[in-house]
ROSERO-872352 format. One line per field, with one value per atom (N, C-alpha, C): residue number from 0; x, y, z; residue in three letters. Coordinates in nm, 3 decimals, decimal comma. Layout:
nr = [NUM  ...]
px = [X  ...]
py = [Y  ...]
pz = [Z  ...]
rest = [ALA  ...]
***
This chain:
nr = [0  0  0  1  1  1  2  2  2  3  3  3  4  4  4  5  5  5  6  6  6  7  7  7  8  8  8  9  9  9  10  10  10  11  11  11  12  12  12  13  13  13  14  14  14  15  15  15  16  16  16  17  17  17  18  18  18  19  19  19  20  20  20  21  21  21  22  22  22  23  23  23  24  24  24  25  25  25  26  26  26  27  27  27  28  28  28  29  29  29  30  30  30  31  31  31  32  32  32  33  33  33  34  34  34  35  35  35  36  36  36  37  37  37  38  38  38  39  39  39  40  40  40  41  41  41  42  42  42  43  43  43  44  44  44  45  45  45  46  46  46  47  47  47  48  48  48  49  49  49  50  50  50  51  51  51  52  52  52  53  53  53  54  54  54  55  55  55  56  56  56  57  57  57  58  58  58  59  59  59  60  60  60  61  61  61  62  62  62  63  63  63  64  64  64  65  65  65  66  66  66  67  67  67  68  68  68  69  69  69  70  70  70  71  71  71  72  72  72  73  73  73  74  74  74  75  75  75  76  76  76  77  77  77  78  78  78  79  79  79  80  80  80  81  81  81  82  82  82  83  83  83  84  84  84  85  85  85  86  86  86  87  87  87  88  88  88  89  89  89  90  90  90  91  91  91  92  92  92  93  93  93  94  94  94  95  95  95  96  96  96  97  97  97  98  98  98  99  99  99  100  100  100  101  101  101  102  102  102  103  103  103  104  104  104  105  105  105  106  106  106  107  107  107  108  108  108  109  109  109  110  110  110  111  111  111  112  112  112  113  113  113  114  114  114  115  115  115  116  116  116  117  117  117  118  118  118  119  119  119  120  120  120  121  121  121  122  122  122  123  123  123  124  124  124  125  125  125  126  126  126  127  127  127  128  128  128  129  129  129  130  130  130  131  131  131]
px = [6,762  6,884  7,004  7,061  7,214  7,304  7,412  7,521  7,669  7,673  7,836  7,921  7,949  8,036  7,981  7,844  7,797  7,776  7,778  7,785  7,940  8,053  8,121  8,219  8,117  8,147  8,097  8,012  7,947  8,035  8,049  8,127  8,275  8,361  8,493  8,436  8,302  8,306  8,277  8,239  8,220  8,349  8,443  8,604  8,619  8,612  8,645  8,616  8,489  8,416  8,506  8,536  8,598  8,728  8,835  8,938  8,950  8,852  8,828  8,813  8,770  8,754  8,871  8,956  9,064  9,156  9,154  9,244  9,232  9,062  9,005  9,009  9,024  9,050  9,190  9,271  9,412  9,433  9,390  9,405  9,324  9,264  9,174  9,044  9,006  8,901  8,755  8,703  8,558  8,451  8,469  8,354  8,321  8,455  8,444  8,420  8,489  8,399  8,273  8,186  8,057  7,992  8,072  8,005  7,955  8,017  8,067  7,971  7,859  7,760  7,688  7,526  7,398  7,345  7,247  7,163  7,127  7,067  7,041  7,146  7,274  7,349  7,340  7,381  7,404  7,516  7,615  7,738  7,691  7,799  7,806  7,932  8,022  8,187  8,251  8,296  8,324  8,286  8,308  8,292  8,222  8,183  8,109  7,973  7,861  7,727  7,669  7,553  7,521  7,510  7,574  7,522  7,454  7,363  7,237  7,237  7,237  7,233  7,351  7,321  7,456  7,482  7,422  7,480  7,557  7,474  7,595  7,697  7,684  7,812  7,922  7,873  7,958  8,028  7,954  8,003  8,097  8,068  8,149  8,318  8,269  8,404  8,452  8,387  8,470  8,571  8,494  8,631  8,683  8,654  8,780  8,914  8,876  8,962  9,052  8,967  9,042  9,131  9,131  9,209  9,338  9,363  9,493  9,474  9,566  9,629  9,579  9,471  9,435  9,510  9,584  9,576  9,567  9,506  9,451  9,399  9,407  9,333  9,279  9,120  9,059  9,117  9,118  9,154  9,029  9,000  8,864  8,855  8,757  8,761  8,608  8,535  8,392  8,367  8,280  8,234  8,089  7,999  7,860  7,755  7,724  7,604  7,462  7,343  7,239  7,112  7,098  6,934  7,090  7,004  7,112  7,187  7,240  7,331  7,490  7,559  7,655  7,740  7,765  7,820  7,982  8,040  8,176  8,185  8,303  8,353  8,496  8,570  8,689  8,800  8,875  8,985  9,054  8,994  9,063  9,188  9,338  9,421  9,551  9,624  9,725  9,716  9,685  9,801  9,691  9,668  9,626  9,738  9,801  9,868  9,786  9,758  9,699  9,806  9,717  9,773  9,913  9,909  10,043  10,056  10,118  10,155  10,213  10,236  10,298  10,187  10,221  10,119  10,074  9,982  9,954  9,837  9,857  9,788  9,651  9,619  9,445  9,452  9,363  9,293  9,117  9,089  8,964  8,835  8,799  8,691  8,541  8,515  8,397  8,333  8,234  8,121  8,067  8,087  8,000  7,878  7,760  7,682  7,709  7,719  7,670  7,542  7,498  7,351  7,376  7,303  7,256  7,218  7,256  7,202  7,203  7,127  7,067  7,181  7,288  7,375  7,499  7,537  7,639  7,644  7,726  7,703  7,781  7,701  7,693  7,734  7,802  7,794  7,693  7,579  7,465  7,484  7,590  7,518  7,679  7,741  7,858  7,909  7,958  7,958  8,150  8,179  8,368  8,361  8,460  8,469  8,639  8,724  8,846  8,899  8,943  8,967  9,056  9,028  9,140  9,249]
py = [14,023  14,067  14,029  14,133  14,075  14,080  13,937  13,844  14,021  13,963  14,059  14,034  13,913  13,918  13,978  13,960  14,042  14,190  14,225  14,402  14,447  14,357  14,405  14,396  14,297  14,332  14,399  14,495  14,594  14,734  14,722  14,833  14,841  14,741  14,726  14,746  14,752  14,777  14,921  14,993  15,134  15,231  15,162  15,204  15,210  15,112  15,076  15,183  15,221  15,346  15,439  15,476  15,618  15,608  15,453  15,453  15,517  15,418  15,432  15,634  15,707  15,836  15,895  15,858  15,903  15,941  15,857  15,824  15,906  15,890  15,954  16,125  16,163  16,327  16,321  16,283  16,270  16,270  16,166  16,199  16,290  16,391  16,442  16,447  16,280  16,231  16,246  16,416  16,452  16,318  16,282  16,183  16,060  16,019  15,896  15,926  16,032  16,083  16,128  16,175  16,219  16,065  15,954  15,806  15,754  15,804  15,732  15,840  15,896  15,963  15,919  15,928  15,937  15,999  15,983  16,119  16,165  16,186  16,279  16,291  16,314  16,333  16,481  16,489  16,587  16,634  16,728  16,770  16,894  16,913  17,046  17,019  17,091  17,121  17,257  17,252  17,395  17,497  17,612  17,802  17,764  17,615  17,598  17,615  17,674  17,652  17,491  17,498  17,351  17,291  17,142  17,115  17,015  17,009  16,928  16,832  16,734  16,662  16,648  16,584  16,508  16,716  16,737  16,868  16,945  16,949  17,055  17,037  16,880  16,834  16,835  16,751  16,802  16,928  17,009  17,192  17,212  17,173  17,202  17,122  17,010  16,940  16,948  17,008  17,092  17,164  17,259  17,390  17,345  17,221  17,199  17,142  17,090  16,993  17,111  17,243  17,355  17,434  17,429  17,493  17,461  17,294  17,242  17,113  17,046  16,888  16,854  16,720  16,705  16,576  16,524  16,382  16,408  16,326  16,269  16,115  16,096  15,942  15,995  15,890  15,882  15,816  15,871  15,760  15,769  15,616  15,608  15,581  15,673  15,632  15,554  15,535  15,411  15,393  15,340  15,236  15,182  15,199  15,083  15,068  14,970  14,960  14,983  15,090  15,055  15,126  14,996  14,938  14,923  14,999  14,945  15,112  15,158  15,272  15,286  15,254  15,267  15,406  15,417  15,560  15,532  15,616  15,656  15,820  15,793  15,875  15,898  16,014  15,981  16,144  16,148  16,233  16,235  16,310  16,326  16,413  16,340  16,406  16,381  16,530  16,489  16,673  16,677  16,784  16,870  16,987  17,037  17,157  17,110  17,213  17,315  17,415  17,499  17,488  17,560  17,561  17,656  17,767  17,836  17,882  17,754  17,759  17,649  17,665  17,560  17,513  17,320  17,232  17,307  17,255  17,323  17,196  17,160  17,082  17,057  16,934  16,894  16,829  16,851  16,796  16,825  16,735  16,772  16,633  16,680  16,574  16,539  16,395  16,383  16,282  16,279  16,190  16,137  16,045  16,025  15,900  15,892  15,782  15,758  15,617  15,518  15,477  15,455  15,377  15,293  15,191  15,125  15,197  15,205  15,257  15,164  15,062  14,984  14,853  14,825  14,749  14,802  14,933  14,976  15,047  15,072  15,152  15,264  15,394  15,559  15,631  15,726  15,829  15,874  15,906  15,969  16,094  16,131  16,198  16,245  16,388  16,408  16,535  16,516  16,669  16,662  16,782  16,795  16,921  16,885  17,039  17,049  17,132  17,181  17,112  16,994  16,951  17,018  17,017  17,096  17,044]
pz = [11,963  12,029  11,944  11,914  11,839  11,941  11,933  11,954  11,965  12,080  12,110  11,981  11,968  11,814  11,687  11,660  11,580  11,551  11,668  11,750  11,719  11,788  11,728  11,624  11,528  11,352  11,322  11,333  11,256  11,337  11,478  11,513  11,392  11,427  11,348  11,185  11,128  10,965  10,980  11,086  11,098  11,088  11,152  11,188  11,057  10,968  10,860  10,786  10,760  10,708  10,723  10,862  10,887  10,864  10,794  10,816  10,661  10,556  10,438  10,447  10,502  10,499  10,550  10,644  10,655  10,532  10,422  10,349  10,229  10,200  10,058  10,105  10,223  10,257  10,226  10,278  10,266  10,087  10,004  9,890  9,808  9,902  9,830  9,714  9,735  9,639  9,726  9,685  9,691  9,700  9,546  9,547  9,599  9,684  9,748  9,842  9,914  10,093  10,042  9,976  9,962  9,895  9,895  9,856  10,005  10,086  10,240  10,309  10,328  10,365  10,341  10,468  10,390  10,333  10,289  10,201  10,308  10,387  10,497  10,617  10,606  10,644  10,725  10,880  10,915  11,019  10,982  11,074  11,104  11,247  11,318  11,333  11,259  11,246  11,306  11,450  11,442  11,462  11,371  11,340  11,189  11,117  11,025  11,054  10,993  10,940  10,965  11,043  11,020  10,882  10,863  10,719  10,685  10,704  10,634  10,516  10,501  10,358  10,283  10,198  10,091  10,019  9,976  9,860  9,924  10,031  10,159  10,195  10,249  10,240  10,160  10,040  9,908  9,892  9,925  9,884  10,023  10,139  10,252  10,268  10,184  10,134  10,036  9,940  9,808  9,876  9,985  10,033  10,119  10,171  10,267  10,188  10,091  10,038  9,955  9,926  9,823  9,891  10,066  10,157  10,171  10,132  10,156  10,182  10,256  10,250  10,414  10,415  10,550  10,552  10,649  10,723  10,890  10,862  11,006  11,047  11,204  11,194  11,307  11,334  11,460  11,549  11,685  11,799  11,885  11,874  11,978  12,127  12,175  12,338  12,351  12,252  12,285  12,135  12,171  12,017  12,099  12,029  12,089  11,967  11,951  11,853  11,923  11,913  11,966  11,830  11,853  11,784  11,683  11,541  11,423  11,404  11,488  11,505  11,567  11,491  11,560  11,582  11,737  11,785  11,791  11,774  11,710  11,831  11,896  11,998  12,029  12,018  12,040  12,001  11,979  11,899  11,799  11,687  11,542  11,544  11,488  11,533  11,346  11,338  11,300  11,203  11,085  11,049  10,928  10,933  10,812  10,755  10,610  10,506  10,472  10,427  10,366  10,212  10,113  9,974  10,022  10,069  10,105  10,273  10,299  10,452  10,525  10,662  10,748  10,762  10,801  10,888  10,989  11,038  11,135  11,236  11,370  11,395  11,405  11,412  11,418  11,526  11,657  11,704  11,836  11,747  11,744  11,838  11,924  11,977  11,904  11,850  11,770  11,768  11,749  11,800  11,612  11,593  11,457  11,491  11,381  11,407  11,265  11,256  11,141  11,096  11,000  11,013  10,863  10,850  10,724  10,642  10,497  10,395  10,281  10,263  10,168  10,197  10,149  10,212  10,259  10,237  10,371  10,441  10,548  10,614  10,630  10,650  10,587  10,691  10,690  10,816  10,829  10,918  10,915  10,970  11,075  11,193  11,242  11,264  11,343  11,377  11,487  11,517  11,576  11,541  11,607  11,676  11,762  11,818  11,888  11,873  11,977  12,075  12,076  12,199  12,291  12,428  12,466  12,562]
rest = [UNK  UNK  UNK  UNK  UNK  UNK  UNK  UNK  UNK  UNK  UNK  UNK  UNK  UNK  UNK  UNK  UNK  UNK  UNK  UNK  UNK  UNK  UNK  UNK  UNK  UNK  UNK  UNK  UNK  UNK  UNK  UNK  UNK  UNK  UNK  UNK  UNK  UNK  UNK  UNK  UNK  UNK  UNK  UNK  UNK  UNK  UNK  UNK  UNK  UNK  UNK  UNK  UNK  UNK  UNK  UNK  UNK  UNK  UNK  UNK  UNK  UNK  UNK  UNK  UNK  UNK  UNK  UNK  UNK  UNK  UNK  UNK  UNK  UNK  UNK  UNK  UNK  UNK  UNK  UNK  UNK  UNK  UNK  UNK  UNK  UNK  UNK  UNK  UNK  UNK  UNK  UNK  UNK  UNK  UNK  UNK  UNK  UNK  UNK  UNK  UNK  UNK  UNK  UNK  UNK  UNK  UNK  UNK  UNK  UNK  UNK  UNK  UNK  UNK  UNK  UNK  UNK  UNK  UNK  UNK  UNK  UNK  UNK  UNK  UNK  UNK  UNK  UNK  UNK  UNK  UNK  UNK  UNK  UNK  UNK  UNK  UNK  UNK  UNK  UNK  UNK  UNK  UNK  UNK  UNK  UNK  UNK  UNK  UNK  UNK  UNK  UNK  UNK  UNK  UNK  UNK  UNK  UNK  UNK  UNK  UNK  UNK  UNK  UNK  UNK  UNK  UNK  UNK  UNK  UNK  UNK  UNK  UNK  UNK  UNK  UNK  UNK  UNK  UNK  UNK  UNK  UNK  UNK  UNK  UNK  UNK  UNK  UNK  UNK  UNK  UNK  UNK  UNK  UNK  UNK  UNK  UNK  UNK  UNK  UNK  UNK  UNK  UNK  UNK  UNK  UNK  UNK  UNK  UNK  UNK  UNK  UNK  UNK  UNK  UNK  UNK  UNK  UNK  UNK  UNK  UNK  UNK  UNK  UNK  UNK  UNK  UNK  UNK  UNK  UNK  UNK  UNK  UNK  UNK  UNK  UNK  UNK  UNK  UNK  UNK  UNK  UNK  UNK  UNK  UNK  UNK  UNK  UNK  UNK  UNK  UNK  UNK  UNK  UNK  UNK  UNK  UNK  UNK  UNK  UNK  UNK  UNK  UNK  UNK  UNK  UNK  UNK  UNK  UNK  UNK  UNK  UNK  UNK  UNK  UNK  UNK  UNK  UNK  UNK  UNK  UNK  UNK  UNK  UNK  UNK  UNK  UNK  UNK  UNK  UNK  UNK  UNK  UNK  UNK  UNK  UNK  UNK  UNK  UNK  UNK  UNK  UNK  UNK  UNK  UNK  UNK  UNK  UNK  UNK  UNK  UNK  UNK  UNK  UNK  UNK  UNK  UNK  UNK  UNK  UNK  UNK  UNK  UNK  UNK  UNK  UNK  UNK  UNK  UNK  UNK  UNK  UNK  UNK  UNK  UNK  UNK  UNK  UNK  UNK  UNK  UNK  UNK  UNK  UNK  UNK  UNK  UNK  UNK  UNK  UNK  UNK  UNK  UNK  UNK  UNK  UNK  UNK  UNK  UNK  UNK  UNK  UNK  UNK  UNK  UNK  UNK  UNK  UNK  UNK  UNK  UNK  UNK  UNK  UNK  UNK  UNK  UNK  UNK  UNK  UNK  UNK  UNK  UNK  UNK  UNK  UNK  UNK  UNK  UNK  UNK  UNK  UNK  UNK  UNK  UNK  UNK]
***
């Protein structure tokens, strides 16, 4: 059985993950959000194609990143660690530029899972959708 304080240090290094991903979209560095995935990584984004795995990913964040300028931050409504998974729940919110256009807002309801990947921990698992 793991210790509440221990549960939620691994929740708060998950935040961390996604805060660390907030930032590397915002500056547009591909290879550090495709560092911050597992290899078997899988999203359901949207009017997107399911995407399966690190390559997909990669290619699905090539064109997001070629569309324009994202910032955004998560705001969470739960957090829980179970077994060695941590779930991530809440509203992604704030602004996407296009290369020629107005901001235009983001927000979006999403569920991510974390898991261990050798010593850190990876997005495994996430799905967004329209909040309304």
């Amino acid at each position: 059985m793991i210790s509440k304080a221990v549960a939620l240090k691994v929740i708060e290094d998950a935040r961390a993950v996604i805060a660390a991903h907030e930032r590397h979209t915002r500056d547009g560095d591909l290879e550090a959000i495709v560092a911050a995935v597992a290899d078997d990584i899988v999203l359901l984004a949207g009017n997107a194609p399911l995407i399966a795995g690190r390559a997909a990913f990669r290619e699905f964040y090539r064109d997001l990143l070629a569309r324009g300028t994202w910032d955004f931050e998560h705001e969470y409504m739960g957090a829980e660690l179970v077994a060695d998974v941590v779930l991530l729940h809440g509203v992604a919110r704030g602004t996407f530029t296009p290369v020629a256009g107005d901001p235009q807002p983001i927000r979006n309801n999403f569920l991510l899972m974390l898991k261990r990947e050798g010593e850190a921990l990876k997005v495994w698992r996430g799905a967004f959708a329209p909040a309304q």
